[in-house]
C-alpha positions in Angstrom: -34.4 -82.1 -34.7 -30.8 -80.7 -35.3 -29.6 -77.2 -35.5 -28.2 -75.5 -38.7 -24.7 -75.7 -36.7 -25.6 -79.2 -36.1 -26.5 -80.1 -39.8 -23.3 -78.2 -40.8 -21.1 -80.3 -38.8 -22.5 -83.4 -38.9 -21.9 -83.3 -42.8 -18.5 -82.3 -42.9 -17.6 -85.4 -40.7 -19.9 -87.6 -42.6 -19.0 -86.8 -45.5 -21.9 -85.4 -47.4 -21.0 -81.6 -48.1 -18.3 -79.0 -47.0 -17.1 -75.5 -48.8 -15.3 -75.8 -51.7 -12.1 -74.6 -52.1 -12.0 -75.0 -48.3 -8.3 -75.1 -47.8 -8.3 -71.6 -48.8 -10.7 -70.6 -46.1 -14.0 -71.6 -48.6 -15.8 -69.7 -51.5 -19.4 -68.3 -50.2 -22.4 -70.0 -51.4 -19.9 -72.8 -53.3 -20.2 -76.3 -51.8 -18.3 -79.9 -53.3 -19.9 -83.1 -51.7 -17.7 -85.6 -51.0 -18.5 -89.5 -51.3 -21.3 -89.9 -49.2 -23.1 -86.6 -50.4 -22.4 -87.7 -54.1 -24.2 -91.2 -54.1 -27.2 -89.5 -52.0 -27.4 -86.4 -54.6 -27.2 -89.7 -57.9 -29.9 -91.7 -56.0 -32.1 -88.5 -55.5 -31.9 -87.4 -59.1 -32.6 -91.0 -60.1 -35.3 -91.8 -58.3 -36.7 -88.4 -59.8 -36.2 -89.6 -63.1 -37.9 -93.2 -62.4 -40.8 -91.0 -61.1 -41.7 -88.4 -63.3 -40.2 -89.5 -66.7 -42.5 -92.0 -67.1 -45.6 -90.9 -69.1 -44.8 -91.5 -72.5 -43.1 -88.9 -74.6 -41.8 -87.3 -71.9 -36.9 -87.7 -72.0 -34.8 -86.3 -70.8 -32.3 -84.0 -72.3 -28.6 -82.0 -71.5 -27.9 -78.8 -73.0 -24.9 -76.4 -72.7 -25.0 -74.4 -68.9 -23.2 -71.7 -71.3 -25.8 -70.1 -73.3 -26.3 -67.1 -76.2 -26.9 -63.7 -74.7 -29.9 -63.2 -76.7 -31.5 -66.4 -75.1 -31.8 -64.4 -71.9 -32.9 -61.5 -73.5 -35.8 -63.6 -75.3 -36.1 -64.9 -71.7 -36.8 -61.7 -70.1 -33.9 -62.1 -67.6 -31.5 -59.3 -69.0 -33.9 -57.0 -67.7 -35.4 -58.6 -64.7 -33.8 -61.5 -63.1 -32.4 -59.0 -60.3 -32.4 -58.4 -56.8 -32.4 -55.7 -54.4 -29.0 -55.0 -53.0 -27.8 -52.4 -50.4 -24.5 -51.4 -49.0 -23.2 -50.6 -45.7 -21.7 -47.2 -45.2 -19.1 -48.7 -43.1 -17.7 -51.6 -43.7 -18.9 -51.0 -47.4 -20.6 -55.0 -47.3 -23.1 -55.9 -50.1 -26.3 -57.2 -48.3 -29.4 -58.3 -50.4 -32.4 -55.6 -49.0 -35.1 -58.0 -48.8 -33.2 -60.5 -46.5 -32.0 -58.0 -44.2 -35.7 -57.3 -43.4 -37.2 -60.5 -43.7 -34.3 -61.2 -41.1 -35.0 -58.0 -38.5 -38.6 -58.7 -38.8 -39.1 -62.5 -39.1 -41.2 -62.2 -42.1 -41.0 -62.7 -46.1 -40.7 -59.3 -48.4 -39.0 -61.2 -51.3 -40.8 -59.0 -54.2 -41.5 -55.4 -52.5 -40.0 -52.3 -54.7 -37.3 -50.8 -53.3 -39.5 -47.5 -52.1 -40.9 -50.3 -49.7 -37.8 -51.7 -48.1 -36.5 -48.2 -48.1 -39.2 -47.4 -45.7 -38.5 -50.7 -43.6 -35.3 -50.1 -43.0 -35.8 -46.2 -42.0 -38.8 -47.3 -39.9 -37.6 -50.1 -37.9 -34.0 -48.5 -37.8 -32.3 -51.7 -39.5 -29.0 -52.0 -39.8 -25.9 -53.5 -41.2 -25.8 -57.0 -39.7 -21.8 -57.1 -39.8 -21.1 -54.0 -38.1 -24.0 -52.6 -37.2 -23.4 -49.5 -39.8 -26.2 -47.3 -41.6 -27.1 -48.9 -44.1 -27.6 -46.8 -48.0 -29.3 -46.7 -50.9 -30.7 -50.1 -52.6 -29.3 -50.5 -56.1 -30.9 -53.4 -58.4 -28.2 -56.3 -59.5 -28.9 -58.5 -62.2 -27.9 -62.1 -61.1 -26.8 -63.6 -64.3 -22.7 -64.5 -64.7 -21.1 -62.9 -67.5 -18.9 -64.9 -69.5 -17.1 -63.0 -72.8 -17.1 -65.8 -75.1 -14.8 -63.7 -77.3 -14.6 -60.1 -78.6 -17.7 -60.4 -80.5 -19.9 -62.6 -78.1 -21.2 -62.1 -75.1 -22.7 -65.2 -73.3 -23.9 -66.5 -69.7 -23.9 -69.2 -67.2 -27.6 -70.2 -67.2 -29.4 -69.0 -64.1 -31.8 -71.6 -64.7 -32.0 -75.2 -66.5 -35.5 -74.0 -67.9 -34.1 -72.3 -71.1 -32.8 -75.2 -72.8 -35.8 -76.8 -73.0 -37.7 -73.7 -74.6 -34.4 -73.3 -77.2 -34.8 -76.8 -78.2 -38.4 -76.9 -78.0 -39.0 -76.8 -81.9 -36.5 -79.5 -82.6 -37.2 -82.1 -80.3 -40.8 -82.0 -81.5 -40.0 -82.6 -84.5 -37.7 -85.4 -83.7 -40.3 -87.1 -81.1 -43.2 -87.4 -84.2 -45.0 -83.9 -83.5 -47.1 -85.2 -80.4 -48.1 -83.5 -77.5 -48.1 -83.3 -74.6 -44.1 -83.1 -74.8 -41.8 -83.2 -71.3 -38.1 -82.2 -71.7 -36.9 -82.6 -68.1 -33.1 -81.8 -67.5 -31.1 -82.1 -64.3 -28.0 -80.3 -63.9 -26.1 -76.8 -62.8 -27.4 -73.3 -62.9 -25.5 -70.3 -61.4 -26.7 -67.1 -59.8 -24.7 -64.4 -58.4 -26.6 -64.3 -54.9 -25.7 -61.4 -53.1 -25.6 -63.2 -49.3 -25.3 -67.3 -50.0 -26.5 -68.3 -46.5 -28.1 -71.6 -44.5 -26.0 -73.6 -46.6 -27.1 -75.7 -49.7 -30.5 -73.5 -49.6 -28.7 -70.7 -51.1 -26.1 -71.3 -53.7 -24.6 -69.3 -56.5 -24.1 -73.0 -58.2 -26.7 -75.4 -57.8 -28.5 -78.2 -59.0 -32.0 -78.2 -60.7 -34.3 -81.0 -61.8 -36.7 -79.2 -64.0 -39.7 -81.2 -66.2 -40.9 -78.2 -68.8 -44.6 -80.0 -70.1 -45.5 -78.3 -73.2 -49.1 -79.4 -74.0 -52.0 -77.7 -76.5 -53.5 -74.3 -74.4 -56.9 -75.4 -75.9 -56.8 -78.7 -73.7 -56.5 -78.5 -70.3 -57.4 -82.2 -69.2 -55.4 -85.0 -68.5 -55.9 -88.2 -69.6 -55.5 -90.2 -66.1 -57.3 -87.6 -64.1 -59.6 -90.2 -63.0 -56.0 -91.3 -60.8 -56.0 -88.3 -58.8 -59.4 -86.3 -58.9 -60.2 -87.6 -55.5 -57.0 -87.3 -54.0 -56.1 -84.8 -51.3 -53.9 -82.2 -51.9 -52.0 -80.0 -48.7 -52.9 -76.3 -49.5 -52.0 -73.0 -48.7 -54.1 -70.2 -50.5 -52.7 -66.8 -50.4 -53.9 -65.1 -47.2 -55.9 -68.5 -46.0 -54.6 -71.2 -43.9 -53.4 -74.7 -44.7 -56.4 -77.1 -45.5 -56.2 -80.4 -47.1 -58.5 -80.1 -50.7 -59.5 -82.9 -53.2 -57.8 -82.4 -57.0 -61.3 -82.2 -58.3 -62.2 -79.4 -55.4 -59.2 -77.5 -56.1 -59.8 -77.4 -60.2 -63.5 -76.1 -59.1 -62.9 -74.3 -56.0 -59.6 -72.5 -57.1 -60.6 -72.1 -60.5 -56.9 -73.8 -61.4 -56.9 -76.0 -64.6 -56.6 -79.9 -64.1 -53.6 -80.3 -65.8 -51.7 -78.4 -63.6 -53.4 -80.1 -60.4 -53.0 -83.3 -62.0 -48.7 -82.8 -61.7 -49.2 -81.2 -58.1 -50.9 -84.4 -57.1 -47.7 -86.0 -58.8 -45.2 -84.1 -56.8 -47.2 -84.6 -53.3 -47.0 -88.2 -54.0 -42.9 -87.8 -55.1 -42.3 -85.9 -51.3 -45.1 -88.3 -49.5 -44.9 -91.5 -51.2 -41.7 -91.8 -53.0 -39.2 -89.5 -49.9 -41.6 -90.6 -47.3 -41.7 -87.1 -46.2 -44.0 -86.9 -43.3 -47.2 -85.6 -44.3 -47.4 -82.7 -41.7 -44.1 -81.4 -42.8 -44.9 -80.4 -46.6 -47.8 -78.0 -48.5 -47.8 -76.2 -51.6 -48.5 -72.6 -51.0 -49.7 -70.2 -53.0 -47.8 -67.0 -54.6 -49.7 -63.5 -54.5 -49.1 -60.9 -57.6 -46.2 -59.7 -55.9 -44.6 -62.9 -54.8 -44.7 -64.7 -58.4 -42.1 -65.0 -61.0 -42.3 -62.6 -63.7 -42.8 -65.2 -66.5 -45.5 -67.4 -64.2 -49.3 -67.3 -64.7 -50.2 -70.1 -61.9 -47.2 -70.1 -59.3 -47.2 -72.4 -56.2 -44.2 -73.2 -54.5 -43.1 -76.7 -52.8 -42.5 -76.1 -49.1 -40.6 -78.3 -46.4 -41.0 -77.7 -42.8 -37.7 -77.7 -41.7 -36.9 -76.4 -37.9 -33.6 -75.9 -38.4 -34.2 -73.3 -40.6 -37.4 -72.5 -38.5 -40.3 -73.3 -40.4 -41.6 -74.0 -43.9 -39.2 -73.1 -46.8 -39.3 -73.3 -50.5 -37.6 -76.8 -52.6 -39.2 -76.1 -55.8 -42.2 -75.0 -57.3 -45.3 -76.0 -60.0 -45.2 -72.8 -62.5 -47.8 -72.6 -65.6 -45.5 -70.0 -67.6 -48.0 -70.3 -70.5 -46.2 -69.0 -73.8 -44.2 -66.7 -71.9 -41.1 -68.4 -73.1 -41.7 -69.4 -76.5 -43.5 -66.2 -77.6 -40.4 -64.3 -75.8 -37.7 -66.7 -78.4 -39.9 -66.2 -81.4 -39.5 -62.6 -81.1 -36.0 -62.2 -80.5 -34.9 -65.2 -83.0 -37.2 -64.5 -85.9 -37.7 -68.3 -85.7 -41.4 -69.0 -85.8 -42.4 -71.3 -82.1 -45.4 -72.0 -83.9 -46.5 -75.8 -84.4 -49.1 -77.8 -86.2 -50.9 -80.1 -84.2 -54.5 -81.4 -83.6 -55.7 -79.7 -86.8 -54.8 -76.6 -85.7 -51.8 -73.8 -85.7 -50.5 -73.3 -81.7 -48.3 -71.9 -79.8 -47.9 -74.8 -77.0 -47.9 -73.5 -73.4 -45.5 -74.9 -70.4 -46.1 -76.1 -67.1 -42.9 -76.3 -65.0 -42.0 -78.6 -62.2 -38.8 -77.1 -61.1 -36.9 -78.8 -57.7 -33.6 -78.1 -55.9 -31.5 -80.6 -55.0 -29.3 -79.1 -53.3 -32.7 -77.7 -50.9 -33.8 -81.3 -51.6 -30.8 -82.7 -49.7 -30.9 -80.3 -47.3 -34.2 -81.0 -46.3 -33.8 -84.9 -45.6 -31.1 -84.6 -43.3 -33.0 -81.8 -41.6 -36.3 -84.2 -41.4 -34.7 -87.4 -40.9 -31.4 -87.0 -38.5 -32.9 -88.6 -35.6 -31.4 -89.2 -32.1 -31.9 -91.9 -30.1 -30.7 -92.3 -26.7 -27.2 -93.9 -27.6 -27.1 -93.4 -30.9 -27.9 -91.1 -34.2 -29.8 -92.4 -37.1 -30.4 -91.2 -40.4 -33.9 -92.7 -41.2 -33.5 -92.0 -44.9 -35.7 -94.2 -47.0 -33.5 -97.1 -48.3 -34.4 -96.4 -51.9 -32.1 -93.0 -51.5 -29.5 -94.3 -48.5 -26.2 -93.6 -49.8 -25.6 -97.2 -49.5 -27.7 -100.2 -49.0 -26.0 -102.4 -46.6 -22.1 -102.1 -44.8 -20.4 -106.1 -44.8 -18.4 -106.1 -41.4 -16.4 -108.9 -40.4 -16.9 -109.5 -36.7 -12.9 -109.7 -36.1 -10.0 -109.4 -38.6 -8.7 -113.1 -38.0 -9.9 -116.6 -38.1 -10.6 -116.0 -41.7 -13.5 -114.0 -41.1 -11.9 -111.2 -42.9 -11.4 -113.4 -45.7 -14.7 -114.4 -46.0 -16.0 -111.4 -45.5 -14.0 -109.5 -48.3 -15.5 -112.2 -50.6 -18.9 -111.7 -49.6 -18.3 -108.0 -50.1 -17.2 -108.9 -54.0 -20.0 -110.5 -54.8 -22.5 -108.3 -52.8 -21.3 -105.3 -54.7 -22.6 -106.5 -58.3 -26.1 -106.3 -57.2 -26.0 -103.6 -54.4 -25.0 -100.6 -53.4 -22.5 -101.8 -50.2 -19.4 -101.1 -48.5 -16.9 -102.7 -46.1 -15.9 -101.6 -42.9 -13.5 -103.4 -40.2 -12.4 -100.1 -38.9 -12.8 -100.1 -34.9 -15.7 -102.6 -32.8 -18.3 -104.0 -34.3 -20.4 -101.3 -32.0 -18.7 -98.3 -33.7 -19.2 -99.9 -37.0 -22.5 -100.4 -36.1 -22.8 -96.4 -35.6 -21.2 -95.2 -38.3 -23.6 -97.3 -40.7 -26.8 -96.1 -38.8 -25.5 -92.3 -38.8 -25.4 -91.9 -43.1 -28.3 -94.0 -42.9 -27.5 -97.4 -44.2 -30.5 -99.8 -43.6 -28.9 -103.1 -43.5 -25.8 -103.8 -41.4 -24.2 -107.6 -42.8 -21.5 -109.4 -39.9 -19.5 -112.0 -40.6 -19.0 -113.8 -37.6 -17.9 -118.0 -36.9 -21.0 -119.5 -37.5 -20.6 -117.9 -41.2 -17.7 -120.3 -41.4 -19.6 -123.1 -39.9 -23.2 -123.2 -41.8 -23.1 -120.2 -44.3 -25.5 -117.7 -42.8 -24.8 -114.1 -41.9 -26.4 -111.7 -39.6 -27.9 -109.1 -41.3 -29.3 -106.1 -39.1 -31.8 -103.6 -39.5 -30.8 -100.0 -39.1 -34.3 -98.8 -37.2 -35.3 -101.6 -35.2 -31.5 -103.0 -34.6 -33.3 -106.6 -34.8 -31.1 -109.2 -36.3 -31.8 -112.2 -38.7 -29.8 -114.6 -39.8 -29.6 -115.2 -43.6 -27.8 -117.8 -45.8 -25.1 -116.3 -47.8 -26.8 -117.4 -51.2 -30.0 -115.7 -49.8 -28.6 -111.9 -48.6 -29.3 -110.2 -52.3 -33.3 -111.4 -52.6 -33.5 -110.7 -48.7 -32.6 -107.4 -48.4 -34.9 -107.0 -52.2 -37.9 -108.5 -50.4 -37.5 -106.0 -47.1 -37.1 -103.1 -49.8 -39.2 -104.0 -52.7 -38.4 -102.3 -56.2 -36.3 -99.4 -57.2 -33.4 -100.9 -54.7 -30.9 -100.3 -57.2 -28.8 -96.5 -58.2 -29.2 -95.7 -61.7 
């Protein structure tokens, strides 16, 4: 498995992700992706769209990532979406408190008061990482960006996608006939101002979410396909108990959680298992004590990779029950009654959250799937998310095997998601395909020109078939199935 250095480098000269602004020496915690990093982030969001928009009444929306200051308020995050930060006496650096212990000590203390970190540092004598400096007091930062939308108002980026579900809650159920259960998923920026970016696209100040808010009727907790998944085995990871593998319907009686929510964490194991091909031993859901959990959640349990670069399991999303946190929270502040009639009755709908990182997301694959193999390096991506389907390489550029080639290439690119390379040997080519991870490898060579047929290789095995020309598009469907295609 690669290194963090290795992960860093190899997608800088791949072509997936490097600093912004990076001429000018970068921006911390800011990264662009360039042209293979951009198809792989659209094929990840759309496959999560195929997957979990599905269940009727469930869309997906775009609101403004500039929002009203009272929305945060309503929120709860004026007041305590902060962080812990501490300074260096020194060389006067900014340093969150919680990281700089979890770092010293090789633990997790996201969520201690600052009395407790106080104590940590004294008692284990940390200090400043940079210069090795006494460290000060902790101060409390909230991580919301300020924007002055003009002398009178006051707005922010959002730190989440989450709020522009809740804001438009009451209009889209109106708009989508009153019925519930009602998903308003939304993919797109947030913005935090973390105090120490670090380890690349796992800590950002701007991101990308995918975030499904289900609002659904608090005095119905079923799901009508539970039958699907009641005897299906969920990877779990109880606070203070160890990892054990736990049917849906032993989890709603054993853990006391309702089925709806373990009805969508079955649905998320099967996105990471099924849909990523995530190896099974390298992903759980673990559970979030008191102190752990979001302010705003009720049932929190986080998503968790194991990725050794980073060196062990960490956090790409969570499955939150923030009850009526939310809408109670904008009723107050807007005057604007959340309360709907539905079922015969007057509610207040609650939320279940399925919140995922892309950015993490994308971390995580090239952590799991960068593979080396004697001479070469593979990235065993799961052709439904390769960047690109298949690379058309003509075996030389003469003899009209360019030509041909080329028009191959046109046509190939109305149904597929393929490039054309006849940079270097046909070796090299070869390598540069299987490194991004594109599955199919499509040479032009003589016998093209003779009876029509290419050879089309396969990025894993390196076992080569030869295809008529007519035939590529449905052979390449049939070795991938379905939901081939970028949105």
């Amino acid at each position: 498995m690669p290194t963090i250095e290795e992960i860093e480098q190899f997608a800088k000269r791949r072509g997936f992700f490097y600093p912004s602004s990076e001429i000018y020496g970068g921006l911390a915690g800011f990264y662009d992706y360039s042209h293979i990093g951009s198809l792989l982030k659209r094929k990840l969001e759309n496959l999560w769209r195929r997957f979990f928009l599905k269940e009727n009444n469930f869309f997906e929306i775009d609101p403004s990532i500039i929002m009203h200051e009272k929305v945060f308020e309503a929120s709860g995050h004026l007041n305590s979406f902060v962080d812990p930060v501490i300074k260096c006496e020194k060389c006067k650096t900014l340093h969150r408190a919680d990281h700089i212990v979890e770092d010293h000590l090789k633990r997790n203390f996201e969520g201690m008061s600052a009395e407790e970190l106080v104590e940590l540092i004294e008692n284990h004598k940390i200090v400043c990482p940079k210069c090795k400096g006494k460290l000060g007091d902790i101060s409390i930062l909230n991580l919301m960006f300020l924007l002055n939308i003009s002398q009178e108002d006051k707005a922010y980026l959002r730190p989440e996608t989450a709020q522009g579900a809740y804001v438009n809650f009451l209009r889209q159920f109106e708009l989508q006939r009153k019925r519930l259960p009602l998903g308003l998923a939304i993919v797109g920026k947030a913005f935090r101002k973390e105090i120490s970016p670090r380890q690349l696209l796992i800590r950002m100040r701007e991101f990308s979410q995918a975030e499904l808010q289900i609002f659904f009727d608090p005095h119905n907790e079923k799901h009508d396909d539970w039958d699907e998944v009641k005897g299906y085995s969920l990877i779990l990871n109880p606070v203070a108990k160890d990892t054990k593998e736990m049917t849906c319907e032993s989890a709603v009686k054993n853990l006391k959680l309702p089925q709806f929510y373990v009805f969508y964490m079955a649905k998320v194991q099967k996105f990471f298992l099924d849909a990523l091909k995530i190896p099974k031993n390298k992903f759980r859901f673990r559970e979030l004590s008191e102190d752990e959990k979001a302010f705003y959640n009720k049932i929190h349990w986080d998503i968790e990779l194991d990725l050794e670069s980073l060196g062990g399991f960490k956090e790409i999303g969570g499955v939150h029950y923030r009850a009526d946190h939310d809408l109670l929270g904008h009723e107050k502040v807007s005057k604007k009654s959340q309360e709907i009639f539905f079922d015969e009755k007057k509610i207040i709908p609650h939320v279940l959250e399925l919140s995922f990182g892309i950015d993490r997301m994308i971390f995580a694959l090239l952590d799991l799937f960068y593979t080396k193999e004697k001479d070469r390096t593979i990235l065993k991506l799961t052709p439904t998310i390769s960047p690109l389907t298949a690379s058309v390489f003509p075996l030389v550029n003469k003899g009209g095997l360019d030509k041909e080639a080329k028009e191959i290439f046109d046509h190939l690119k109305n149904h597929l998601d393929v490039n054309y390379d006849d940079s270097g040997s046909i070796g090299r080519r070869y390598a540069r395909a299987d490194e991004i991870g594109i599955p199919f490898a499509i040479t032009i060579d003589y016998d093209t020109l003779k009876d029509k047929t290419v050879t089309i290789r396969d990025r894993d095995t390196t076992e080569q078939q030869r295809v008529k020309i007519n035939e590529i598009v449905n052979f390449i469907c049939s070795k991938l199935g379905k939901n081939l295609f970028s949105g």
